[in-house]
C-alpha positions in Angstrom: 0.0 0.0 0.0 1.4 3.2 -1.0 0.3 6.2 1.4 2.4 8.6 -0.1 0.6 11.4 -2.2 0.9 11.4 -5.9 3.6 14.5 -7.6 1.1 17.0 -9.1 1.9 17.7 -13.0 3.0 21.9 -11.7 5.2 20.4 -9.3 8.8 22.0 -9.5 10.8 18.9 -8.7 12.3 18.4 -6.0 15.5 17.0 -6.8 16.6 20.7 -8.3 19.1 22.5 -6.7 17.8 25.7 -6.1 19.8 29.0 -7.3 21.5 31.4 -5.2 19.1 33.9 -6.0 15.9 31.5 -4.8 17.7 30.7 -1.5 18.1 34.2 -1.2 15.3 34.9 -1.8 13.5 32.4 0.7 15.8 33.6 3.6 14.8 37.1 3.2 11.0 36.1 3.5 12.0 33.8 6.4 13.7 36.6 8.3 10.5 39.3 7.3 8.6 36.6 9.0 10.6 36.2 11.8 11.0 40.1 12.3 7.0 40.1 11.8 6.1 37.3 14.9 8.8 39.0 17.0 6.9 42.2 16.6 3.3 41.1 17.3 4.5 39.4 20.1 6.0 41.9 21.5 2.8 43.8 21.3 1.0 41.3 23.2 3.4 41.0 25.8 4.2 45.0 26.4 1.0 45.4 29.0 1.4 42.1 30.7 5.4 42.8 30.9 5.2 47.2 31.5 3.9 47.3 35.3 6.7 44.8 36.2 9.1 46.5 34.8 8.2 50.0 35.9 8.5 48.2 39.3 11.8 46.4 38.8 13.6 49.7 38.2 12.0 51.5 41.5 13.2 48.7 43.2 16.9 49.2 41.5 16.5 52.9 41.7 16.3 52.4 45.8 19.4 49.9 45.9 21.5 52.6 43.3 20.3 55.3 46.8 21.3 52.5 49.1 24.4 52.1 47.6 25.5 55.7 46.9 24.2 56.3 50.8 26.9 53.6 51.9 29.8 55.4 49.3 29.3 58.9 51.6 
């Protein structure tokens, strides 16, 4: 029984070596689709991930005062 699906008749072969230019080509729309998820992510995350932060540098601002109290 074969379960592998039959090679359509428009179907590049796969046995080509691509050019230069194609792997270009598909590595610069691989990298616009990396930079693309990175940036909708990052939108989803900036509310859940701001308040923390805001209070992570309080918290470093008062051991910078801590420290510079200590230097005196």
């Amino acid at each position: 029984m074969n379960t592998l699906p039959t090679k359509k008749p428009g179907d590049p072969d796969v046995n080509t070596i691509p050019t230069w230019r194609e792997l270009a080509e598909r590595f610069r729309d691989l990298v616009k689709d990396f930079l693309k998820e990175g940036k909708e992510l990052e939108r989803e995350l900036e509310p859940k991930l701001l308040p923390a932060l805001k209070r992570f540098k309080l918290e470093i601002e008062k051991l910078i005062a801590k420290l510079e109290q200590r230097a005196k």
